[in-house]
C-alpha positions in Angstrom: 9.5 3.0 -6.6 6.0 3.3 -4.5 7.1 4.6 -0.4 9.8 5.8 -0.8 12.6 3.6 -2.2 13.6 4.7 -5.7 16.0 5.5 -8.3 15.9 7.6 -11.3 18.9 8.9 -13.7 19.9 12.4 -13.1 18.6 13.1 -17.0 14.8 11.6 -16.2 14.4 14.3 -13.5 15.3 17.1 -16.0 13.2 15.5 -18.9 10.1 15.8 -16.7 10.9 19.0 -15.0 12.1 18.1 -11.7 9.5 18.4 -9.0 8.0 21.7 -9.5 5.6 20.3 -12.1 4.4 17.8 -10.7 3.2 20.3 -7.3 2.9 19.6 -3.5 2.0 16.4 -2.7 1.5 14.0 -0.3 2.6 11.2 -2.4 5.4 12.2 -4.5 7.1 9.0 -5.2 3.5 7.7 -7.0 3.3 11.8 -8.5 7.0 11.2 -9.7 6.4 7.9 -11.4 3.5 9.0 -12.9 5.4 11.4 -14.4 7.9 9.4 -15.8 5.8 7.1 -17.3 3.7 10.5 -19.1 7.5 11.1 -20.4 8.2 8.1 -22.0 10.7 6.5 -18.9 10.6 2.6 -18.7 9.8 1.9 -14.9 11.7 -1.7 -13.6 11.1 -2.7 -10.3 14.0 -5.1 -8.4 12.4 -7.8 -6.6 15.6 -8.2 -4.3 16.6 -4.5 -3.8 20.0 -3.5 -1.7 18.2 -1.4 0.5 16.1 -2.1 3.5 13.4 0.5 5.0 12.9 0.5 8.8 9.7 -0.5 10.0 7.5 2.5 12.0 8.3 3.3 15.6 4.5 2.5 16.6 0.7 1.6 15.6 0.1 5.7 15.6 3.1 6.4 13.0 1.8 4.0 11.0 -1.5 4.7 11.0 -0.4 8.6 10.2 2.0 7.1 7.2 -0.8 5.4 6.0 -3.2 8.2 5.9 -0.6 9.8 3.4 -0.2 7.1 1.2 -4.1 6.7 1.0 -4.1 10.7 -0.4 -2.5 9.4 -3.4 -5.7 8.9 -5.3 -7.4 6.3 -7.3 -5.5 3.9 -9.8 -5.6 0.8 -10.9 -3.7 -1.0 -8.3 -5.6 0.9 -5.6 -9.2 -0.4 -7.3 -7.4 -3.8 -7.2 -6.4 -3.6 -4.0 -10.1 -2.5 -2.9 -11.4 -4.9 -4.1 -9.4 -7.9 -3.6 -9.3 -6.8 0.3 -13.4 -6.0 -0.2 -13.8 -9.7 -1.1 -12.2 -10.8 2.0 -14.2 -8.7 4.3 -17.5 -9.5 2.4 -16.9 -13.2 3.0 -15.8 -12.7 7.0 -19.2 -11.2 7.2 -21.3 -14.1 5.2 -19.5 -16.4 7.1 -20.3 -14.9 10.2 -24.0 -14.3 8.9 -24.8 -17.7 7.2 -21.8 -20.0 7.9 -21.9 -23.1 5.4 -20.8 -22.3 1.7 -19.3 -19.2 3.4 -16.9 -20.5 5.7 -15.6 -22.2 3.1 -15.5 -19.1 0.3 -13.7 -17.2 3.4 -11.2 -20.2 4.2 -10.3 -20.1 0.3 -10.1 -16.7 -0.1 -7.8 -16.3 3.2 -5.9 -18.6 1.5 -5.3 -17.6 -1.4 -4.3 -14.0 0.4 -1.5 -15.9 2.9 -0.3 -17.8 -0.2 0.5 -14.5 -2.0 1.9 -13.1 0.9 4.2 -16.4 1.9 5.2 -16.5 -2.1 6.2 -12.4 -1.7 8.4 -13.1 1.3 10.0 -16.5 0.0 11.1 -14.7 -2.8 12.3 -11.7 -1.3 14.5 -14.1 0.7 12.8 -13.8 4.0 11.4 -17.6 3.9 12.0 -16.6 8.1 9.7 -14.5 8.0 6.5 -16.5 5.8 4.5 -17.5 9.1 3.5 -13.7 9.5 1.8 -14.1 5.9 -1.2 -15.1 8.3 -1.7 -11.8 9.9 -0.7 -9.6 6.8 -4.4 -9.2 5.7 -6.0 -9.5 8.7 -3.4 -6.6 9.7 -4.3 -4.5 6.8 -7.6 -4.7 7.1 -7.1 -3.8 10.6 -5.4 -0.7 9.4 -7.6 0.2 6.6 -10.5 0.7 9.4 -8.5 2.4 11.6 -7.3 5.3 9.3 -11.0 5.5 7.5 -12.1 6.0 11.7 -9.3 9.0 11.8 -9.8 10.3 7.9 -13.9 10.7 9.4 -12.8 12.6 12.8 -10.4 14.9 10.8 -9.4 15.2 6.9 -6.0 16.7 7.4 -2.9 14.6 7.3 0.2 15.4 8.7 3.4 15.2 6.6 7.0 16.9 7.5 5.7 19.2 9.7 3.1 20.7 7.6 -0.8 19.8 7.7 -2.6 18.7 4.4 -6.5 19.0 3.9 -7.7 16.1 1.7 
C-alpha cells in the first residue's frame, strides 16, 4: 500500500471520508492507510503483486521522490528503519576508527542487511536480480545523506507541480 501501489474497496473510501479528511499531503498513500486502519479496515499486503512500478528516470528524481516520502512523519517502521540503517553506519565508522572487533561487527551486520535484501528479491521472484542485494544499503545510505544535504539547503519539496514547506 506504501508508494503508491494500492487497492481499497469502493465502500472503504466512503467509510473514512474519501480524501478530504485526511487533508493535503505529501504522502497520501501512508495518510490513507492510516486512516483505514483508525476505521477498522484489515490492511493485506501481496508479496507477489500483478503490477510492476517503473524505476525513476535519474539520481535527481529520486532524490526529489525521496524527499516526499521522508515528509511522511515518524512511525514505527520509520524508527526501525533508523535505526537498523543507524547501526550500520555506526559500525562503518568504528571500523574505520578502531578496526578489530569492528570490522567484524560491520562484516556481520552488512550481512545480515544483504541477506534480508537477497531473501526479499528471491521471494518476489527476481532470484536474477539478488547480487544487487550488495549495493541496496550501501545505496540507501547513499541516498539518505543526500536528501538530508538538500532538506538543509532548502525545506520545500516539490510534488505535482506545487511546492510544500516541511
Amino acid at each position: 500500500m506504501l508508494f503508491g501501489s494500492f487497492a481499497f474497496r469502493r465502500e472503504l473510501f466512503g467509510k473514512v471520508g474519501g480524501w478530504e479528511p485526511i487533508g493535503h499531503t505529501l504522502t497520501e498513500d501512508l495518510a490513507f492507510a492510516q486512516a483505514l486502519k483508525r476505521s477498522g479496515a484489515r490492511i493485506a499486503y501481496d508479496a507477489r503483486p500483478d503490477m510492476e512500478v517503473e524505476a525513476c528516470a535519474g539520481w535527481g528524481v529520486l532524490i526529489e521522490r525521496a524527499k516526499r516520502v521522508s515528509a511522511g512523519g515518524v512511525s514505527a517502521l520509520s524508527i526501525a528503519i533508523g535505526i537498523w540503517m543507524g547501526l550500520l553506519i555506526l559500525a562503518a565508522i568504528a571500523a574505520a576508527i578502531s578496526g578489530g572487533l569492528a570490522v567484524i561487527v560491520l562484516a556481520v551486520r552488512y550481512g545480515l542487511g544483504v541477506a534480508h535484501a537477497m531473501f526479499a528479491l528471491i521471494r518476489a521472484g527476481q532470484w536474477r536480480l539478488s547480487p544487487l542485494a550488495f549495493l541496496y544499503e550501501p545505496l540507501a545510505v547513499g541516498i539518505g545523506a543526500l536528501v538530508a544535504i538538500r532538506l538543509l539547503r532548502g525545506g520545500s519539496v516539490e510534488w505535482g507541480g506545487n511546492s510544500y514547506e516541511r
